[in-house]
N, C-alpha and C positions, 0 to 999 in steps of 0.2 A: 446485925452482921455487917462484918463491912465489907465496899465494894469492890476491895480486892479480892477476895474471899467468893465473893459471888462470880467475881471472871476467872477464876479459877476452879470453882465448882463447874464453870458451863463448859468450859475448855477440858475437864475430863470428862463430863459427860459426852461433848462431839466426840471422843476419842475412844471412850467405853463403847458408843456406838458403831463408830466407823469400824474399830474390831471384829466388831460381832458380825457386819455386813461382808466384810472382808472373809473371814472365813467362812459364812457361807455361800458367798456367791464366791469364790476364788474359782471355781471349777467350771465349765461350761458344759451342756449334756454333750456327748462326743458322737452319739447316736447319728445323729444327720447329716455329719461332716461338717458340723459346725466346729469352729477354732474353736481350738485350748486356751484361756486366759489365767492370768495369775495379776490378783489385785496386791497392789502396796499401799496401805492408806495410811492416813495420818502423819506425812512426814511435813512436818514445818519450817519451811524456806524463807529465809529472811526476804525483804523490801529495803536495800540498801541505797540511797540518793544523799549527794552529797557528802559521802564518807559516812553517814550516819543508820543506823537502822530505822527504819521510820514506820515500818509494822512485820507483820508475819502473816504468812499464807498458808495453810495447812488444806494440803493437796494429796489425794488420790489416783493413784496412777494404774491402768492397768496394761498390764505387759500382753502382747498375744504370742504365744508360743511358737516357736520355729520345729518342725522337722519330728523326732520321738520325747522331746522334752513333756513332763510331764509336774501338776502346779505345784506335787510335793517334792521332787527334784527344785524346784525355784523357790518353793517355803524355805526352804535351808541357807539357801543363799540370799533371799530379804533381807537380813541386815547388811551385807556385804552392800546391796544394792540400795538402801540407807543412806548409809554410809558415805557412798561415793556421791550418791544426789546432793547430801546436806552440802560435803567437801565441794562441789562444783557449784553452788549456789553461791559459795562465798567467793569462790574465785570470780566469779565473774557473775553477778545478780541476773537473777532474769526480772529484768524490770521491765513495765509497761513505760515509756515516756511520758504519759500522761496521766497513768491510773496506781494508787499506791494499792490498791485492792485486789489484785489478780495478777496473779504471773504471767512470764511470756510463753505459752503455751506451746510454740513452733519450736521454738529454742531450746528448753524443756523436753520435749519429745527428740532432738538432735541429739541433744548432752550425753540422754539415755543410751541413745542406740549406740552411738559412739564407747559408751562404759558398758556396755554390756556382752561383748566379744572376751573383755580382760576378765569379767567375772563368771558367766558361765558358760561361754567357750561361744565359736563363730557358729551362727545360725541357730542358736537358742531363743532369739526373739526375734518375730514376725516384725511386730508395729508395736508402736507406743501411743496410750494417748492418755490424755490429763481428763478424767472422768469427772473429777468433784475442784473447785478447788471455794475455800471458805477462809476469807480474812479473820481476825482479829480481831482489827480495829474495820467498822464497815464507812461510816463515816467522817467527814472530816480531813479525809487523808489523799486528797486528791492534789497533784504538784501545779505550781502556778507557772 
């Protein structure tokens, strides 16, 4: 087999799994007054330096819910909110200055909350936060 083959066999596999985690931890018990969450997994965010792509980070994010929103109300609108993550990755990379292996997490969490008023209206999301996130390439890819 070759070894393209084989990173692409592992690359669906992380993603057949992050699915399956994603839908069923998307919900939080509501019982206790614990937050509402809605997970987005598996979206793949470039590592841009230099004008060039120089790996992928393929990050899980989970949203916490604002107000009566509810995680099938925000299931509909996850691609929307795809979407707009991949779009703003490219505009402007969230790059570590030092690390090709992990996004900028702070930044990343701003992006969102900022694109999330236009998609599913003001006070639908609480907080952001970057849950998983899993390079690509894991070494090798550090900037000098």
């Amino acid at each position: 087999m070759r070894r393209r083959d084989l990173f692409a066999l592992g690359t669906l596999a992380l993603a057949g799994t992050a699915v399956a985690t994603s839908a069923s931890a998307s919900e939080a018990p509501s019982g206790g007054g614990g937050a509402v969450t809605a997970n987005i997994a598996g979206v793949g965010l470039p590592i841009i330096s230099g004008g060039r792509i120089r790996n992928y980070v393929f990050v899980t994010i989970s949203l916490t819910l604002g107000g009566s929103f509810t995680p099938e109300q925000m299931r509909a609108k996850e691609p929307y909110f795809r979407d707009a993550l991949v779009r703003a990755a490219h505009r402007t990379p969230f790059v570590l200055a030092n690390d090709w292996t992990q996004v900028d997490a702070p930044a990343l969490c701003a992006a969102m909350m900022r694109i999330a008023p236009s998609i599913a209206g003001p006070g639908s999301i609480a907080s952001v936060q970057v849950a998983l996130q899993t390079p690509r390439r894991r070494t090798g890819v550090v900037a000098s």
